[in-house]
C-alpha positions as CSV (number, residue, x, y, z in Angstrom):
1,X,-12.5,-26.8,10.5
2,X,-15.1,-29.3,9.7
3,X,-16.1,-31.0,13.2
4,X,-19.8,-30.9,14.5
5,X,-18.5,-28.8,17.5
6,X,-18.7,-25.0,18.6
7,X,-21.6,-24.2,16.6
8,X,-22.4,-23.4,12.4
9,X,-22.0,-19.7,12.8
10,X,-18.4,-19.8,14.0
11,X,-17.3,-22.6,11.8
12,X,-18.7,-20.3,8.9
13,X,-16.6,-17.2,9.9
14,X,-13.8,-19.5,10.4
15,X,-14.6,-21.5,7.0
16,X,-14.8,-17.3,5.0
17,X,-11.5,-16.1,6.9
18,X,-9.7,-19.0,5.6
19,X,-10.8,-18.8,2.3
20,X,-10.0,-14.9,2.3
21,X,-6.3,-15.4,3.6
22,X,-5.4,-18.1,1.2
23,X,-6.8,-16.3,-1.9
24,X,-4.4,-14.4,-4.2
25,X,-5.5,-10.1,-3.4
26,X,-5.5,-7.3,-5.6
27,X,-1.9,-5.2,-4.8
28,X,-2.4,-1.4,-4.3
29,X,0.6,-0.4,-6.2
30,X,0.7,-2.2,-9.5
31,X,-2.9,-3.6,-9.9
32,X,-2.4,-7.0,-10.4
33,X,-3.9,-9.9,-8.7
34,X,-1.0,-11.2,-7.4
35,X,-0.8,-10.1,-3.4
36,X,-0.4,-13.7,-1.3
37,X,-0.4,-13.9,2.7
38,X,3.4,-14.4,3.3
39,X,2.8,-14.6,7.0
40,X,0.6,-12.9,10.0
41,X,-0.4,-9.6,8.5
42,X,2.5,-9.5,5.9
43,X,1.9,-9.6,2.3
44,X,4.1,-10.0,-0.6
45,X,3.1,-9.0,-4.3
46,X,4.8,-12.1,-6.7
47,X,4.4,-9.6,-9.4
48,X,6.5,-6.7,-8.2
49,X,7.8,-7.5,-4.9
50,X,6.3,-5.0,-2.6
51,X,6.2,-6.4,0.5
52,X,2.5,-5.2,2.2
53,X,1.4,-4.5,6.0
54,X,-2.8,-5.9,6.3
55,X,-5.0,-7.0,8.7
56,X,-4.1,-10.7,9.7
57,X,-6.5,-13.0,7.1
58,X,-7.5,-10.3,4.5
59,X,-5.2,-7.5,2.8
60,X,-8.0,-4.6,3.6
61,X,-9.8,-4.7,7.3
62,X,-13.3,-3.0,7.8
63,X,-11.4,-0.9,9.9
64,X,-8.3,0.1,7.8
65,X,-11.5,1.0,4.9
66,X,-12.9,3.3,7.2
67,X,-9.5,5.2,8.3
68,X,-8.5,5.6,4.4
69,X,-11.6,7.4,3.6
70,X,-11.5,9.6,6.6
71,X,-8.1,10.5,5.2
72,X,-8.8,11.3,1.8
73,X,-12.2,13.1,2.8
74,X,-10.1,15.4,5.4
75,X,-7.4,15.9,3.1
76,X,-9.4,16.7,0.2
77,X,-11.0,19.5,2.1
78,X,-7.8,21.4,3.6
C-alpha cells in the first residue's frame, strides 16, 4: 500500500501488519520457526503440521498475551 493517500501513520500500520502476517512465526508446540499464515487467523506449522488458531495478521494478539498470563498467574496460585 504505497499511494500518497490516507495519511503515513495508517499506511505504516498497514506496511508492519503485512510484514507480520507474511513472516514465517515461532510454533508453540515444537519450537521451530516454521508457523505460516495459511488463511484468516489459521496457521499451519510446515514442520509438524499442527494446524494453529491466531489473531488475523500475527500468530500472538496483544490481547491473547494478556489472557495467557492471567491464566497461568490464576492457576499457579489455586
Amino acid at each position: 500500500m504505497r499511494s500518497s493517500r490516507y495519511g503515513a501513520s495508517i499506511r505504516k500500520q498497514v506496511d508492519k501488519a503485512m510484514e507480520s502476517k507474511d513472516r514465517r512465526h515461532e510454533c508453540p508446540k515444537c519450537r521451530k520457526l516454521a508457523l505460516k499464515r495459511k488463511s484468516n487467523a489459521v496457521w499451519v506449522c510446515k514442520s509438524c503440521g499442527a494446524k494453529l488458531a491466531g489473531a488475523t495478521y500475527s500468530f500472538e494478539s496483544k490481547t491473547g498475551q494478556l489472557a495467557k498470563r492471567n491464566i497461568t498467574e490464576y492457576s499457579t496460585k489455586a
